[in-house]
GULO-80384 format. One line per 5 residues: their letters; for each residue z, x, y of C-alpha. Coordinates in pm, whole numbers, plus 50000, padded with zeros to 5 digits. Layout:
! residues N
a> Z X Y  ...
***
This chain:
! residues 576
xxxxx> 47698 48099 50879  47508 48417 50691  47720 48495 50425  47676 48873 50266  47778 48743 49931
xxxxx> 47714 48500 49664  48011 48286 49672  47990 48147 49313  48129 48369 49071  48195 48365 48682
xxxxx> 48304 48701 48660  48359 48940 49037  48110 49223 48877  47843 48936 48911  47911 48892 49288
xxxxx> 47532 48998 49483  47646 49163 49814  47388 49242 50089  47332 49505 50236  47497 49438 50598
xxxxx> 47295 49384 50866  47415 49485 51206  47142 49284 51425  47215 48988 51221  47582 48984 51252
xxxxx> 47639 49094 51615  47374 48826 51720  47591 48581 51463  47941 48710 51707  47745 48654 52053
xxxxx> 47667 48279 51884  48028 48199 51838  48148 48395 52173  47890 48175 52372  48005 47887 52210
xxxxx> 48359 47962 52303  48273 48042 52695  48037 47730 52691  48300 47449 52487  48326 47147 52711
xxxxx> 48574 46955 52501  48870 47134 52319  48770 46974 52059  48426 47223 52097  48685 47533 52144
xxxxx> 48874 47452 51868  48542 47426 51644  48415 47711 51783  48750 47928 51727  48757 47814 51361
xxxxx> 48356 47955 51326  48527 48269 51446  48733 48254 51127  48455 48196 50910  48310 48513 51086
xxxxx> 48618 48715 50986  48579 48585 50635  48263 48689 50621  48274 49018 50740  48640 49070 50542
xxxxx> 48461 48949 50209  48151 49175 50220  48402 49477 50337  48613 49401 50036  48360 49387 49819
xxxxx> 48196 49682 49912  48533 49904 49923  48621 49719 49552  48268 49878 49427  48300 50174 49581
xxxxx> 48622 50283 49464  48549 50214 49114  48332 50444 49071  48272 50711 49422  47983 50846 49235
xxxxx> 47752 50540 49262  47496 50595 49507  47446 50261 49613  47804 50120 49726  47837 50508 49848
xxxxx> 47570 50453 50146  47677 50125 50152  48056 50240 50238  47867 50470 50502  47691 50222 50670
xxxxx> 47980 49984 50695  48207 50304 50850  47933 50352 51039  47848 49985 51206  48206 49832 51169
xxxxx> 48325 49957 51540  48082 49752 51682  48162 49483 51463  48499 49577 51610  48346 49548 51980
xxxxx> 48198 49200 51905  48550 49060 51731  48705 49192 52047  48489 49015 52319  48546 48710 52107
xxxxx> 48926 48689 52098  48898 48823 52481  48689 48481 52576  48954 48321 52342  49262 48433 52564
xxxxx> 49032 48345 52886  48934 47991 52740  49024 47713 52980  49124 47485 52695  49400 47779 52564
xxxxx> 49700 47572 52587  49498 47317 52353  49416 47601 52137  49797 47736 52121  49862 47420 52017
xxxxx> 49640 47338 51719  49662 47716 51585  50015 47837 51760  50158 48112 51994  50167 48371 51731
xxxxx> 49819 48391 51691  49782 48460 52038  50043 48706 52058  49852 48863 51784  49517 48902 51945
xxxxx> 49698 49050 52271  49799 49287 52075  49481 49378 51928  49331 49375 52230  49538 49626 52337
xxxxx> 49414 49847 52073  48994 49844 52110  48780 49893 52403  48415 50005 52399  48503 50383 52503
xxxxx> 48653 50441 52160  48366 50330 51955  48233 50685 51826  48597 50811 51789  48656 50541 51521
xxxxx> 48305 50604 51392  48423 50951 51322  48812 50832 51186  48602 50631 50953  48381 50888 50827
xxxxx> 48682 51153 50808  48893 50902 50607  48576 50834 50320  48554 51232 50338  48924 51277 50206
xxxxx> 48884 50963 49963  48569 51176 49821  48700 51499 49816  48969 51403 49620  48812 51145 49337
xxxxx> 48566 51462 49290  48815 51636 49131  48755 51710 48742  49006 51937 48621  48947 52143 48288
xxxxx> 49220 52099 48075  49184 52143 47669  48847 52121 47646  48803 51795 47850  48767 51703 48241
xxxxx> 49003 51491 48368  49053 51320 48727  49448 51387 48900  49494 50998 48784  49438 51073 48410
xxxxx> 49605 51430 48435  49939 51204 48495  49971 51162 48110  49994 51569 48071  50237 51586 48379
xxxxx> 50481 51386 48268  50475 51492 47905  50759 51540 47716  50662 51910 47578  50745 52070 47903
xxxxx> 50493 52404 47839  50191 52141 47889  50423 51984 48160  50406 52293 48383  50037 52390 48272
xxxxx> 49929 52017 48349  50140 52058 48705  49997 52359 48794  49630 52235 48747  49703 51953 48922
xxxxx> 49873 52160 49230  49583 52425 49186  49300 52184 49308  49483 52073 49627  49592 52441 49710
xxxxx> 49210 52558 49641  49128 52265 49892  49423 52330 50087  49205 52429 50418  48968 52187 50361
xxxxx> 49206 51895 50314  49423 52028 50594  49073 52041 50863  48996 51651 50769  49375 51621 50870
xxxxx> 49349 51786 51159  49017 51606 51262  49201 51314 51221  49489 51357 51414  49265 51469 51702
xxxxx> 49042 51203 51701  49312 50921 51708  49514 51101 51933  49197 51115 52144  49139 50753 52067
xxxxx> 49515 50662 52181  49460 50894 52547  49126 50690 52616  49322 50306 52509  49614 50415 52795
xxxxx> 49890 50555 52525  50091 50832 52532  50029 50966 52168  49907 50771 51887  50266 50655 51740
xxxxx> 50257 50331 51959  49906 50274 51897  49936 50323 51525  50240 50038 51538  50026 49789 51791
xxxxx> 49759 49804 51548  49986 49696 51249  50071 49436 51470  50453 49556 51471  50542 49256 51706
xxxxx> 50927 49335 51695  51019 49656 51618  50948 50019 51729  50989 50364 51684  51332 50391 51783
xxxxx> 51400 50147 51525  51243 50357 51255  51423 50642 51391  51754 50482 51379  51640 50356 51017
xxxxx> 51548 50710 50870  51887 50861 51005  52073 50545 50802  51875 50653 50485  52003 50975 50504
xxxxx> 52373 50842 50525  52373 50586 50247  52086 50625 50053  52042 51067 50002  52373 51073 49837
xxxxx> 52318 50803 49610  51974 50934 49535  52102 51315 49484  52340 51183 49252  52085 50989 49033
xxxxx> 51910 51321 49059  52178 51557 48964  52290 51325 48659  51930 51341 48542  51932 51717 48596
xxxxx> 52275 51751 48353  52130 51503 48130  51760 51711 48046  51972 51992 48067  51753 52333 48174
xxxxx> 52054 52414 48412  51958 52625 48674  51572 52629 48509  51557 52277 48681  51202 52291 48845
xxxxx> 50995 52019 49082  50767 51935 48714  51098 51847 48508  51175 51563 48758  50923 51336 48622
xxxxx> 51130 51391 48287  51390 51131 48326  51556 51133 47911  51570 51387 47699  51396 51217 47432
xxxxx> 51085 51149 47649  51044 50857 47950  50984 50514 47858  50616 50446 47813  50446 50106 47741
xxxxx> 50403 50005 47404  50000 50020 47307  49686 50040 47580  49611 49855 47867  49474 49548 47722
xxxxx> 49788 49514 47506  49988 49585 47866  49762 49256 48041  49771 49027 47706  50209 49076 47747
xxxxx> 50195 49023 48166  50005 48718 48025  50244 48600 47795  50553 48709 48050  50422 48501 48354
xxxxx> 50345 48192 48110  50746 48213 48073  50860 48292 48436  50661 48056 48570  50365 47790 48571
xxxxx> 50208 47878 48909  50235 48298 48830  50025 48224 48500  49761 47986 48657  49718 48274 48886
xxxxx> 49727 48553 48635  49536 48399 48358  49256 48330 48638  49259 48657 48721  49204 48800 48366
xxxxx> 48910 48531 48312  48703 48616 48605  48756 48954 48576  48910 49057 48914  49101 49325 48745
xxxxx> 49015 49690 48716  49283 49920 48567  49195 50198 48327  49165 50541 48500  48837 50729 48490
xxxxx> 48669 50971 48607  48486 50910 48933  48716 50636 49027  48946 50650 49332  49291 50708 49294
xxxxx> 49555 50500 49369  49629 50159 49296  49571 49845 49526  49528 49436 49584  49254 49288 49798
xxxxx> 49272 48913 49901  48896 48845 49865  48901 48541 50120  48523 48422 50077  48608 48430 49759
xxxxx> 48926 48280 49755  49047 48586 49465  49249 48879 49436  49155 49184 49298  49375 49451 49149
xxxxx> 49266 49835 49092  49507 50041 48947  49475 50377 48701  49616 50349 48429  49738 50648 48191
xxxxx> 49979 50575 47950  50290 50615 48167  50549 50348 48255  50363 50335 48576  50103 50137 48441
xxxxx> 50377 49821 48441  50523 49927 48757  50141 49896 48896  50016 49531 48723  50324 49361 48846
xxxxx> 50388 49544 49156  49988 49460 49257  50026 49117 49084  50321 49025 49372  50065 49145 49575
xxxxx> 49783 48895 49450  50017 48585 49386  50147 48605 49779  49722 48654 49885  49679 48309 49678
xxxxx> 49962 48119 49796  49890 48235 50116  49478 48270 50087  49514 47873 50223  49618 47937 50594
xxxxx> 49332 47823 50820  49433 48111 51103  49341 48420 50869  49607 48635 51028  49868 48396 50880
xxxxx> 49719 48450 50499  49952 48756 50438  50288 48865 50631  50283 49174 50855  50215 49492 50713
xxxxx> 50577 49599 50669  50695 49256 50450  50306 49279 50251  50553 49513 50007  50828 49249 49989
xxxxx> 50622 49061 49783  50471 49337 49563  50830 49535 49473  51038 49245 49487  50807 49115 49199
xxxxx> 50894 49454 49047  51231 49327 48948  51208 48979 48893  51002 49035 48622  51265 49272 48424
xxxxx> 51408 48974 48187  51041 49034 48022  51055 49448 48021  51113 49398 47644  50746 49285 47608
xxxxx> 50602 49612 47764  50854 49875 47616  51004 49701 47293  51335 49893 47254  51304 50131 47508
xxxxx> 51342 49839 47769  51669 49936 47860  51553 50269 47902  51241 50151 48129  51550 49931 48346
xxxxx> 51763 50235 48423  51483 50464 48520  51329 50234 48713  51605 50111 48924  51684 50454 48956
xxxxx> 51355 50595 49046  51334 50289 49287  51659 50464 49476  51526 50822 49477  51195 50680 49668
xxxxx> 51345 50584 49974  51415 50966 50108  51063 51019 50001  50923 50766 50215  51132 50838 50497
xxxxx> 50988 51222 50504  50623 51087 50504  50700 50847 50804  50946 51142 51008  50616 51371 50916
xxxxx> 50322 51156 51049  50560 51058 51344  50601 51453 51448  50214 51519 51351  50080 51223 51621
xxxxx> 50366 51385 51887  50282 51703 51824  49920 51673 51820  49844 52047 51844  50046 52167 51569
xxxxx> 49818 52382 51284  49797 52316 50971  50036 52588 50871  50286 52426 51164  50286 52097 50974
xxxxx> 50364 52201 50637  50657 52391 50732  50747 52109 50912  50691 51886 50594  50862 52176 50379
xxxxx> 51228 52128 50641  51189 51730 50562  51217 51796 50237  51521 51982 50248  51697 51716 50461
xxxxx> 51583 51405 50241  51515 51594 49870  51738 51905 49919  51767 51950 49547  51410 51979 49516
xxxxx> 51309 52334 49371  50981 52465 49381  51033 52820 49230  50665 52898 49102  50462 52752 49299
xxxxx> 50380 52882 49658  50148 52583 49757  50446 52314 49723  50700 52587 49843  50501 52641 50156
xxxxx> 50524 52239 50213  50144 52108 50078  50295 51825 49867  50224 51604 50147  49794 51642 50109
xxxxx> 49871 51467 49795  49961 51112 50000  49622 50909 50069  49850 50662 50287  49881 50953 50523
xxxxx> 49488 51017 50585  49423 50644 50529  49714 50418 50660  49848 50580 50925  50228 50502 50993
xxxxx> 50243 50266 50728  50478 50429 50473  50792 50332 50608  50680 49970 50500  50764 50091 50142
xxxxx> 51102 50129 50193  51161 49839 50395  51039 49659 50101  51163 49841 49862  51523 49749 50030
xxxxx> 51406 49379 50009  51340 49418 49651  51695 49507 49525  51854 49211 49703  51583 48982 49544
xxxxx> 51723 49195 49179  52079 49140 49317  52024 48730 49326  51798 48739 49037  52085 48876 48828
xxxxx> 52285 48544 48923  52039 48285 48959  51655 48395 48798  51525 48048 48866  51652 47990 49196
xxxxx> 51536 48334 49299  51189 48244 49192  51186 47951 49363  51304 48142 49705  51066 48453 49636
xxxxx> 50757 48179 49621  50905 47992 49950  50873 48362 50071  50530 48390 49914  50374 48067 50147
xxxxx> 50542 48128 50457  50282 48431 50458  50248 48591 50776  50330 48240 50966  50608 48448 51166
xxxxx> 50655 48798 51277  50925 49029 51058  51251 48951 51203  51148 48540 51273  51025 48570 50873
xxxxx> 51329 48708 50700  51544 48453 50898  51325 48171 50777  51332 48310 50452  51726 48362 50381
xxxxx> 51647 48746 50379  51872 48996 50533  51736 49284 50779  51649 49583 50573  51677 49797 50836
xxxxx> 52050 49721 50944  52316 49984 50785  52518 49742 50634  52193 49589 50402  52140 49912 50318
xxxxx> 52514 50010 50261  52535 49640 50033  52218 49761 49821  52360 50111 49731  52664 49947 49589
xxxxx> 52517 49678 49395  52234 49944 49258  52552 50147 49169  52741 49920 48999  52422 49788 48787
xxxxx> 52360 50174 48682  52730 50209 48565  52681 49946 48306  52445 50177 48104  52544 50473 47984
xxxxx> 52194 50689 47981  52304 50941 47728  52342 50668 47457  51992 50522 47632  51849 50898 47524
x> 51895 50878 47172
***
């Protein structure tokens, strides 16, 4: 097997990658495809199936790496051609992975083959196929190249403020200052850059939607909704489900979120002055922000997960050793936060941007739930099993959110309290917001013609179903719907959002439990963590003792435990 990558590592900056080559690796696929067609024994076609893994490895580990390097820093030249030529040659890499799995659903020896690597896996490559033929290579070419285009546009941003240049990520310390002049000034930089973009940023959208709605025609589908589920690999539910789901989050969750909203509102106090930049203000006397810089932040996570538990730590502290962190925001560097399950490397990597706000907690342990499930689950032979389906991924990620809150104390000293409330809180008022940027992209793929105008007004109406307290006096852009340009998921995972609040569901009744039994909890949350994506959603909550986030009553149960753990603080006496 060519590997692209040196696969001994003391610290992940030192990792050589080469440049891909596309002769190489497509004549490396035709090896493994022959080999498949030709086995004699299934003991050949199982050998020659589990060199198809190694493939994927391969190819997964040099596209991590590359992405990893590239989003660090957009500006170097080097892992910015190298992103190109990846967008460029991975549909054909696509093409090869596809004839593969087609000769591996043809193979005479597939009952032998279900057998030694199970049904699911087979179910899963179905689906996939489903998803790719050879027609649609240039479109994806050209949904690649559109989606590095947005990513670029928008880490180029350097906005002037106070004699310095800033990127959006590091602006967030200005935006959600407690001297609300530089709150608004910050705000309205900020919301300046994306409305002097605001045809640009709406064409790449438009591009996009055209090309995978053109992509979806040529593969047999209707519009690219279905398409975008199949290739999630949404085995079980659709989008009547997420229909169903959004209309249940406006029945139990918007009133419980526009009450958290309205008590904030009394509580800052501007009245009928409320305005779309004082909703970051949740206290009067200022949010909650970590006590001391990022290092400090890491060296108490450290210190926490030695506590909570042995296995979290030996993951943590490994992660901190060899470097597979990158956290402070700068500019040049994507935006964003993320985890990548480097599998040839058998590491996680976490990329966040950090800037002084209580987000910077919310992002190391929400991407460190990420990382622990990649390791626990890094093991599986069948790589599709390593991590659950895209919408439980967040399960592990925000549940890990809340189990760590025994330790908030660590982070935020005496304001932990404060950080709890807001938090829990802020955790509620998300779930409307994620439902608008699912309903959105849904009603963008079926109405494929709509301009760009068309979809912000449409985004704008959303708003006032799911946020109708939101007020946007001042500011035409966000009045006229643009906030949504401001959502990479949107240009770059398409459909995925919803997963969010699915998770995010999942999260408060791993909090609820937590609250009566931390260690037990643990112990079922890292159960969770290894059954990985062994089972499809439904089949994987059942096996792991988790109720449907999706069914009204879960999310009915979750309102009125969230409620009754709010009504134990009393957030004026939390504001002094």
């Amino acid at each position: 097997m060519v590997q692209h990558f040196t696969k001994d590592f003391k610290y992940l900056e030192d990792v050589e990658i080469k440049t891909p080559d596309k002769q190489e690796i497509l004549e490396k696929a035709k090896d493994i495809q022959n080999a498949i067609r030709q086995a004699e024994t299934k003991e050949e076609a199982i050998q020659a199936v589990k060199d198809y893994f190694a493939f994927e490895d391969d190819i997964q580990t040099m596209a991590s790496l590359i992405y990893i390097r590239h989003t660090i820093d957009t500006r170097d030249k080097r892992y910015d051609e190298l992103s190109n030529l990846l967008n460029e040659i991975s549909p054909e890499i696509d093409q090869a992975t596809n004839a593969i799995e087609q000769d591996i659903l043809k193979s005479k020896f597939k009952k032998d083959l279900e057998e030694r690597f199970h049904d699911l896996f087979f179910r899963q490559i179905e689906l996939r196929n489903k998803t790719f033929s050879d027609e649609i290579i240039p479109d994806l070419v050209e949904e690649n190249k559109l989606q590095t285009e947005y990513v670029n546009l928008i880490s180029s941003a350097l906005i002037q403020y106070k004699g310095n240049e800033y990127s959006i990520s590091q602006m967030g310390k200005f935006t959600s200052s407690l001297d609300r002049e530089e709150r608004r000034e910050a705000s309205k930089l900020v919301w300046d850059f994306y409305q002097k973009n605001d045809e640009k940023i709406g064409d790449i959208y438009s591009r996009m939607v055209q090309v995978r709605t053109r992509i979806a025609n040529r593969l047999g589908y209707k519009d690219f909704v279905q398409l975008g589920y199949d290739r999630m690999g949404r085995l079980d539910w659709n989008q009547e489900d997420a229909k169903e789901y959004r209309e249940k989050i406006l029945e139990y969750i918007v009133p419980l979120s526009e009450k958290i909203k309205k008590d904030q509102r009394e509580r800052i106090g501007y009245g009928k002055d409320h305005r779309y930049y004082d909703d970051v203000i949740f206290y009067k006397t200022g949010n909650p922000t970590p006590k001391g810089n990022i290092q400090d932040l890491v060296k108490a996570a450290e210190k926490m997960y030695r506590e909570l538990s042995p296995i979290a730590s030996h993951y943590f502290d490994f992660m901190v050793e060899h470097h597979c962190m990158d956290l402070e925001a700068k500019p040049g560097k994507a935006g964003g936060g993320y985890m990548d399950y480097i599998s040839g490397l058998k590491t996680a990597f976490i990329f966040s941007n950090s800037n002084g706000t209580s987000g910077d907690v919310d992002t190391l342990t929400h991407e460190f739930g990420h990382a622990l499930q990649g390791f626990l689950g890094g093991e599986e032979e069948v790589p599709s099993y390593r991590s659950p389906g895209m919408e439980c991924c967040e399960m592990h990620s925000m549940s890990m959110e809340f189990i760590t809150y025994p330790w908030m104390d660590y982070f935020f000293k005496e304001d932990a309290d404060k950080y709890k409330y807001q938090h829990l809180a802020d955790a509620i008022t998300f779930i409307p917001y994620g439902a608008i940027v699912d309903a959105f992209q849904t009603y963008c793929y079926q109405n494929p013609s709509l301009t760009h105008k068309e979809r912000k007004a449409y985004w704008r109406e959303l708003e006032k179903q799911y946020l109708p307290s939101k007020d946007y006096t001042g500011n035409e852009f966000l009045m006229s719907g643009g906030y949504w340009m401001r959502q990479h998921h949107i240009f770059e995972n398409p459909l995925y959002y919803l997963d969010y609040t699915i998770a995010q569901v999942v999260a408060l009744e791993f909090f609820q439990e937590s609250r009566e039994d931390q260690k037990k909890t643990f112990e079922k949350y890292i159960a969770f963590d290894k059954l990985a994506g062994t089972y499809p959603f439904r089949d994987l909550l059942k096996k792991a003792n988790i109720s449907n986030p999706m069914d009204g009553d879960t999310l009915k149960n979750v309102s009125q435990s969230v409620m009754q753990y709010l009504s134990k603080f009393d957030p004026e006496k939390l504001d002094k």
